[in-house]
N, C-alpha and C positions, 0 to 999 in steps of 0.2 A: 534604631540606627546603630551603626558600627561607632563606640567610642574608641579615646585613647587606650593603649592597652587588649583589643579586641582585633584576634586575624579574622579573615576571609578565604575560606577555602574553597578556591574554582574550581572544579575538577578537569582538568587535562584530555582532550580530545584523542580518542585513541584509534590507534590505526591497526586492523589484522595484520597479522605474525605472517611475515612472506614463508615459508616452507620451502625449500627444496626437496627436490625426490633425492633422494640416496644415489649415488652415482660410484662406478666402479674408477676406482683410479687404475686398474691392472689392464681392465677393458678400453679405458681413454687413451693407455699408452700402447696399447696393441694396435687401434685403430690409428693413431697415428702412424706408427711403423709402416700399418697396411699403405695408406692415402696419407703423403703430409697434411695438416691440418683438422684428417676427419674425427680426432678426437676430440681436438677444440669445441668440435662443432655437435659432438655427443652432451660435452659438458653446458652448451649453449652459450659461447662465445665464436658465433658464425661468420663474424667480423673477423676475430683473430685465424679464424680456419681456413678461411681465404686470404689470408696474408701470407698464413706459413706454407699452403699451396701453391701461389704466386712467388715464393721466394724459390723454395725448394725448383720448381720447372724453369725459374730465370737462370738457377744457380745449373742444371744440368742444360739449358740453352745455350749459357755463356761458353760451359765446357765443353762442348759439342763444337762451339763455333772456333774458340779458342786454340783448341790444341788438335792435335793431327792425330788421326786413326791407332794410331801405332801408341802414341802416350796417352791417350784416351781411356785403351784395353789398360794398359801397365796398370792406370791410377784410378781403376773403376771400382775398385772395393773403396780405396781409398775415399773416393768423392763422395760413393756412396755412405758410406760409413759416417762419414759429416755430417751429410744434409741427414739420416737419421737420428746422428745424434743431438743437432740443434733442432729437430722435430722434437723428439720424446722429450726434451730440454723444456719447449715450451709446454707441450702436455702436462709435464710433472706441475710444472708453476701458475698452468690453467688452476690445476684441479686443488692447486693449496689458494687460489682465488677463492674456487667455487668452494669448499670446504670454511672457508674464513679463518686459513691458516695464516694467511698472509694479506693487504690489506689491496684493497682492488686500485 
C-alpha cells in the first residue's frame, strides 16, 4: 500500500508533436499580393483567405460603385495600394500565427 510520506507517480497521457511543414513567409506574402488572401490560404488559414478576398473585392466594388470614372482613374494606385497593403498586413501576421511568433 501507498503510506504516509509515499508519492504515486501516474504517468501522463501523451499526445504526438503536431509538426508543421516549413512555409515560406516571402512566398505567403507574394501570393497574397498576387490574389488577396491566397497566402493565408498557403499557410492554411483558408477561413482567413477568404475574408481577406471578400474584403479586398467588396473594398474595389464599393469603389467602383462609389465614385465616378474620372476619380476612380486618379485614385487607382492609391486604392490599390491599400487593399495591398492590408493584404500583405495580414499575410505577415498569418504567418508569425503559423510560425508561433505570435499567439493564435
Amino acid at each position: 500500500g501507498v503510506g504516509a510520506g509515499h508519492r504515486v507517480s501516474v504517468p501522463m497521457p501523451t499526445r504526438p508533436l503536431l509538426v508543421r511543414p516549413p512555409k515560406s513567409k516571402w512566398l505567403a506574402l507574394g501570393l497574397n499580393l498576387l490574389l488577396p488572401g491566397a497566402g493565408l490560404a498557403y499557410l492554411g488559414y483558408w477561413r482567413g483567405g477568404l475574408i481577406n478576398l471578400a474584403l479586398a473585392l467588396t473594398a474595389v466594388g464599393l469603389a467602383t460603385l462609389w465614385l465616378s470614372p474620372e476619380t476612380l482613374l486618379e485614385y487607382r494606385s492609391m486604392i490599390g495600394s491599400g487593399i495591398a497593403g492590408l493584404s500583405l498586413g495580414a499575410a505577415w501576421a498569418a504567418y508569425d500565427r503559423y510560425t508561433g511568433k505570435t499567439p493564435a
